[in-house]
KOLBA-148537 format. One record per residue (C-alpha): residue in three letters; x, z, y. Coordinates in steps of 0.25 Angstrom, whole numbers, padded with zeros to 4 digits, always signed. Last residue first. Example, Ala and Ser with C-alpha at 12.3 -4.5 7.8 and 13.67 -1.06 7.14 Angstrom:
BEGIN
Ser+0055+0029-0004 Ala+0049+0031-0018 
//
This chain:
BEGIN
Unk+0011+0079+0036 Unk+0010+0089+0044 Unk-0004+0082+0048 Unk-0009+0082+0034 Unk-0009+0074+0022 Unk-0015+0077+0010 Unk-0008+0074-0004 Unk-0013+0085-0009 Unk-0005+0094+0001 Unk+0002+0102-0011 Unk+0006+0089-0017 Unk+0012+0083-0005 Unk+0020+0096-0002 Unk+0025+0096-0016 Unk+0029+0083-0017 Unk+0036+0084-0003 Unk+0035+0069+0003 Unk+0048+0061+0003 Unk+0044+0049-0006 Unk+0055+0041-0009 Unk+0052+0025-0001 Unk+0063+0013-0005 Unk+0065+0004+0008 Unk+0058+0004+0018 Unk+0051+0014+0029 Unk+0047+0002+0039 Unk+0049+0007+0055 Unk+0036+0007+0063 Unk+0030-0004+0072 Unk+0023-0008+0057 Unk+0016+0004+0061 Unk+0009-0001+0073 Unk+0007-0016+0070 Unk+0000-0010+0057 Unk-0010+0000+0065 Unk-0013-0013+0073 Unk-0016-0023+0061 Unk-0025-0012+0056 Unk-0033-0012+0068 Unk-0033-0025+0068 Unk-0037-0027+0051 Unk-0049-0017+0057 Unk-0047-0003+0049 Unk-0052+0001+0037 Unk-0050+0015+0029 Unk-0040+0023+0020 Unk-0041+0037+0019 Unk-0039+0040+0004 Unk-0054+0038+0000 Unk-0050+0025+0007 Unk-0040+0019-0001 Unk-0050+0022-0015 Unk-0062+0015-0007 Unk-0053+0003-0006 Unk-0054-0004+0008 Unk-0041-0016+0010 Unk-0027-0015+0015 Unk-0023-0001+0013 Unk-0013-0002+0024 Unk-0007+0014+0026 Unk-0002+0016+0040 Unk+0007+0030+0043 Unk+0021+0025+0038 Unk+0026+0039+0046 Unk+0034+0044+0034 Unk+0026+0056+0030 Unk+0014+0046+0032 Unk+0019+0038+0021 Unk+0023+0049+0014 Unk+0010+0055+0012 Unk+0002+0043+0011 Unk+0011+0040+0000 Unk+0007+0052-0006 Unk-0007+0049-0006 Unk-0005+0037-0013 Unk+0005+0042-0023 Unk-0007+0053-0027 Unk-0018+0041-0027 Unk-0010+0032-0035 Unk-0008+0043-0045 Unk-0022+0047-0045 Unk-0025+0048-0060 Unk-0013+0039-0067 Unk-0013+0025-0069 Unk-0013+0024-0055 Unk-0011+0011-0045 Unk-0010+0007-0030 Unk-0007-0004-0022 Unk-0004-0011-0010 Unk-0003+0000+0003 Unk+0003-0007+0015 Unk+0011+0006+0021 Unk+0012+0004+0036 Unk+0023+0014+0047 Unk+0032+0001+0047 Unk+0031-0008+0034 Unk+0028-0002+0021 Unk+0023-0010+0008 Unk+0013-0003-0002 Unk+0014+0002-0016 Unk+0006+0012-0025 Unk+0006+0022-0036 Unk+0002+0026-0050 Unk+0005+0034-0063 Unk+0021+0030-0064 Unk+0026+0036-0076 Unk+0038+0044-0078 Unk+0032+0059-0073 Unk+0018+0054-0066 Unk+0022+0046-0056 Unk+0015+0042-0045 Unk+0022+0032-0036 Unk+0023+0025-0022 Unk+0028+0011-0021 Unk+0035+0004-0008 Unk+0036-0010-0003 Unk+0045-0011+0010 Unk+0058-0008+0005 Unk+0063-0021+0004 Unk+0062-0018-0014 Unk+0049-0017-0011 Unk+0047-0026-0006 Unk+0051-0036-0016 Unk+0044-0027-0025 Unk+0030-0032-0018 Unk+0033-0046-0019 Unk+0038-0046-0033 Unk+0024-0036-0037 Unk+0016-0048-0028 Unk+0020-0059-0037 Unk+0019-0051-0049 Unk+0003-0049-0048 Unk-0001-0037-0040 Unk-0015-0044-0035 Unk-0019-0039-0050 Unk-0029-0042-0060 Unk-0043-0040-0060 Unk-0050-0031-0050 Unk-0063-0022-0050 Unk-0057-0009-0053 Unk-0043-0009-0054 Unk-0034-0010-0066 Unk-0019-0004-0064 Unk-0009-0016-0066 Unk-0005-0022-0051 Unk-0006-0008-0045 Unk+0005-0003-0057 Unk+0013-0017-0056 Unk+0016-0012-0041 Unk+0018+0002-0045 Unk+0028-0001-0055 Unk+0037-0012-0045 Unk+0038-0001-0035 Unk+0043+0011-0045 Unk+0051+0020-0037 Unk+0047+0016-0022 Unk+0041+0032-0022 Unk+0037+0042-0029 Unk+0028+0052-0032 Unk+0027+0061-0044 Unk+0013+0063-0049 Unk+0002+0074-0053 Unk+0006+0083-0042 Unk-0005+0092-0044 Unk-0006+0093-0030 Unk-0010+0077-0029 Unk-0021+0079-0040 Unk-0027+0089-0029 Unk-0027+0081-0017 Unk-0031+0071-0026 Unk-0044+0077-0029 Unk-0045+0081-0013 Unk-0047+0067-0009 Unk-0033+0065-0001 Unk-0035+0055+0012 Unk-0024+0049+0021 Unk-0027+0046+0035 Unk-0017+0051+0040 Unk-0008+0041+0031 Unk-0016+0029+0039 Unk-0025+0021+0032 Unk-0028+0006+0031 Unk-0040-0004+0025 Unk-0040-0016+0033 Unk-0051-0022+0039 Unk-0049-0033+0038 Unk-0040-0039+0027 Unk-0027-0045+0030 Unk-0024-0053+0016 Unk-0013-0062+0012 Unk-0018-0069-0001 Unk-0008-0074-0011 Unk-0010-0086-0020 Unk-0020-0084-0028 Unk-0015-0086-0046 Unk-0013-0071-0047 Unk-0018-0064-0037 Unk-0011-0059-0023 Unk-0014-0050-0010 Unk-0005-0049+0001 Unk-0006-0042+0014 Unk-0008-0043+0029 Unk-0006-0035+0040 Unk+0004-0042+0046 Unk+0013-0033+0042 Unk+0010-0034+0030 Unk+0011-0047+0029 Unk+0025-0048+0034 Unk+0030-0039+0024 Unk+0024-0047+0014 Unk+0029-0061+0021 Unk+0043-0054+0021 Unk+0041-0050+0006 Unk+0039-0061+0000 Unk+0027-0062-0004 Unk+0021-0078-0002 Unk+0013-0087+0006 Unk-0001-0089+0001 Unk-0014-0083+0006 Unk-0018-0080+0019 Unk-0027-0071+0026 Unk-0037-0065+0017 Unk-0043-0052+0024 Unk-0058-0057+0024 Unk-0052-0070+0031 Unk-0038-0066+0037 Unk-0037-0072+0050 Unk-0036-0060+0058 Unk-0023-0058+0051 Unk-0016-0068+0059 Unk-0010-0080+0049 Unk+0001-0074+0041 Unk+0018-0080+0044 Unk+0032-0080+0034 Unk+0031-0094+0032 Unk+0030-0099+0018 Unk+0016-0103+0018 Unk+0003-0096+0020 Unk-0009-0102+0018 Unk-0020-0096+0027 Unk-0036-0093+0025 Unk-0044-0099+0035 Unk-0055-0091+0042 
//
């Protein structure tokens, strides 16, 4: 299957046309054509010196805030209550801390400045939001995603402390659910996402679950946790049906 050049219009070819999950490339990140991707199913991915590459890959690796898993080692670090969590209090820091932390197996980052501006951009709409772990004035890890209706598009994650991206992670889940935005887009298999419940669907069947909570209202603007730090961290980070 063809690969598309997009242009200035505000339009993706059908999804179905993805050729192993690459779309498109080209076009451009202001936000309306971000939103619009996402919507569509569809997500960016960028390196220095490519143009950018639209992705829809299938299958698509999703969760649902029910189906949240906590190993019992972090259950027990998240009841120490190692980290403060917060946030939309440092957006622009947890997108240049993905964009620096080493991982295995890759050089360089997809989080070059293009993509940092674009991101910022939405957050500043109120669709773009960071969650932080802090460790008194330092921040020791978090992650950032987009949320549109009852879906969070998960990006990113980093630590450069012991399981702070694990702990905010699991708190998100928390609130996310608490607040009814119940579909989690991972995007694509990572062993680490699954440990934590995370597992493939059929892009259609992920293209239906979005349709159905993008039918529900968008929480923007600038996210404050409202869990209970104590009730969260005597749980473990678990989730239960009185949640």
């Amino acid at each position: 299957m063809p690969v598309f050049r997009l242009d200035d219009r505000l339009v993706f070819p059908p999804v179905h046309l993805a050729e192993d999950g690459l779309l498109a490339l080209g076009g451009d990140l202001r936000p309306e054509r971000l939103l619009l991707a996402y919507t569509q199913g569809i997500f960016p991915w960028y390196a220095e010196n490519l143009p950018i590459l639209w992705h829809s890959p299938d299958p698509r690796m999703i969760m649902t805030t029910r189906d949240l898993v906590v190993q019992k080692s972090l259950k027990k670090v998240i009841r120490r209550r190692p980290y403060t969590l917060k946030m939309d209090t440092a957006f622009v820091d947890v997108l240049l801390g993905c964009s620096s932390v080493p991982r295995p197996g890759q050089t360089g980052t997809w989080l070059i400045p293009e993509m940092i501006d674009a991101y910022t951009k939405l957050h500043e709409l109120g669709f773009a939001h960071s969650i932080e772990a802090w460790d008194g004035e330092t921040l020791a890890g978090g992650l950032y995603g987009v949320s549109l209706g009852a879906a969070f598009f998960g990006e990113s994650m980093f630590a450069r402390a012991p399981d702070a991206s694990k702990v905010a992670f699991v708190a998100s889940v928390r609130q996310l659910d608490a607040w009814g935005i119940g579909l989690i887009d991972c995007q694509v298999h990572t062993e680490h996402l699954e440990r934590f419940g995370a597992y493939e669907v059929p892009r259609v069947r992920y293209l239906e679950l979005l349709a159905r909570a993008l039918d529900e209202p968008t929480r923007r603007g600038k996210w404050t946790f409202e869990l209970d730090a104590e009730a969260f961290a005597a749980s473990g980070g678990a989730i239960t049906s009185a949640a």
